[in-house]
C-alpha atoms as one frame of an Amber mdcrd trajectory, in Angstrom:
protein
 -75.536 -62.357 -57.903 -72.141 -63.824 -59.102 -70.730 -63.239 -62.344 -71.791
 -66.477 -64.133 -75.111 -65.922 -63.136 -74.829 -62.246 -64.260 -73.646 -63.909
 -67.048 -76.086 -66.782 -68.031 -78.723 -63.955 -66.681 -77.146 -61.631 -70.086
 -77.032 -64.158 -72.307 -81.043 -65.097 -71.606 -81.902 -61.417 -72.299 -79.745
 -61.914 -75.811 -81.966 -64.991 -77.062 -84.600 -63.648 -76.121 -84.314 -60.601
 -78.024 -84.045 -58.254 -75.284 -81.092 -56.317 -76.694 -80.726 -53.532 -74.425
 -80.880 -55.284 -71.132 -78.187 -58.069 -72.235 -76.132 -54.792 -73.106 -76.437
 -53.217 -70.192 -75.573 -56.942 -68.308 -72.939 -57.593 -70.552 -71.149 -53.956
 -69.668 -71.686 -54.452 -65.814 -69.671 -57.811 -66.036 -66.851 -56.008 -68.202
 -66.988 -53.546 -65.359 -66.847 -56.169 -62.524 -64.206 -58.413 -64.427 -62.043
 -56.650 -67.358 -60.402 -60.300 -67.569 -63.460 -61.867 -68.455 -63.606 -63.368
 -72.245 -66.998 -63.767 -72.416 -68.886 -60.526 -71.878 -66.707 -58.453 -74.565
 -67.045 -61.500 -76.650 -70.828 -61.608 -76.302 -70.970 -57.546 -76.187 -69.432
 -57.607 -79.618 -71.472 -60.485 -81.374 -74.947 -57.941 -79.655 -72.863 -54.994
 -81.204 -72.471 -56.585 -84.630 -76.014 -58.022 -84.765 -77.195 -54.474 -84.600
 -74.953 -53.246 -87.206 -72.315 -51.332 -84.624 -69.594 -52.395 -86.473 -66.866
 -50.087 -85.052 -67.943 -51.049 -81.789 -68.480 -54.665 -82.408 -64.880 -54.856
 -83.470 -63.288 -53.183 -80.571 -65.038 -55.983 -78.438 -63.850 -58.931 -80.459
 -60.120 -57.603 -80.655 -60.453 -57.089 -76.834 -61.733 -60.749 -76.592 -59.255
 -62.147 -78.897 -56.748 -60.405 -77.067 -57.962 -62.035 -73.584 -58.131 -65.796
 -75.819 -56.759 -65.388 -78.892 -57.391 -69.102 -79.822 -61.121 -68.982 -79.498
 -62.032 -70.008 -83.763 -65.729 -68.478 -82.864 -64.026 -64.899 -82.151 -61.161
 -64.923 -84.753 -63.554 -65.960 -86.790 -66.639 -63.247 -86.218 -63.637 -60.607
 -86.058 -63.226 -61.944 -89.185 -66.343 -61.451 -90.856 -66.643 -58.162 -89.577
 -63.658 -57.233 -90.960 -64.692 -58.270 -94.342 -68.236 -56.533 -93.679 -65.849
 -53.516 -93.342 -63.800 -53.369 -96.307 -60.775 -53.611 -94.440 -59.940 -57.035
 -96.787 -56.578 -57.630 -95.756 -56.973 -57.529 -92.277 -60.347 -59.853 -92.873
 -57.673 -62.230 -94.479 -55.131 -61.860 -91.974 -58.143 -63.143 -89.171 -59.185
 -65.941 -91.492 -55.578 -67.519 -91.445 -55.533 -67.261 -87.762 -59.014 -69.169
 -87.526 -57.566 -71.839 -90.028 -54.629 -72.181 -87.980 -56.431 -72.506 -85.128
 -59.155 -74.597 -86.245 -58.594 -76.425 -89.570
């Protein structure tokens, strides 16, 4: 199967509730393609959604760092942050989404 439809296949699993086998699709395509936005940005939105925060955030800082003008991610990042505690560095991500999408 190619990576999109490894992909699209993931991203099924996730709406459908099917946690565990989107994460395990999500961490063969960071496997098969480190360069790829969309599985650590989708790994971290699973991660968050289940309350893995530290985790969660490692994936949306590795996704930011891959397109660090996607508003969705600096956003998320974001709200995790602020989840966190970690206020300043919530801030910080907020003026970066404003920046990037006013």
């Amino acid at each position: 199967m190619d990576l999109q439809g490894l992909f699209d296949q993931a991203r099924e699993h996730h709406k459908q509730g099917n946690l565990p086998q989107a994460e395990r699709l999500y961490r063969q395509l960071v496997q098969a393609a480190p360069g790829g936005f969309g599985a650590f940005y989708m790994l971290g939105v699973l991660q968050a959604q289940q309350g893995r925060n530290a985790e969660a955030l490692k994936n949306y800082q590795r996704a930011i760092t891959l397109k660090p003008d996607f508003a969705e991610a600096l956003y998320n990042n974001g709200m995790l942050l602020w989840q966190m505690r970690r206020f300043p560095e919530a801030l910080a991500a907020f003026d970066r989404v404003l920046a990037q999408a006013p």
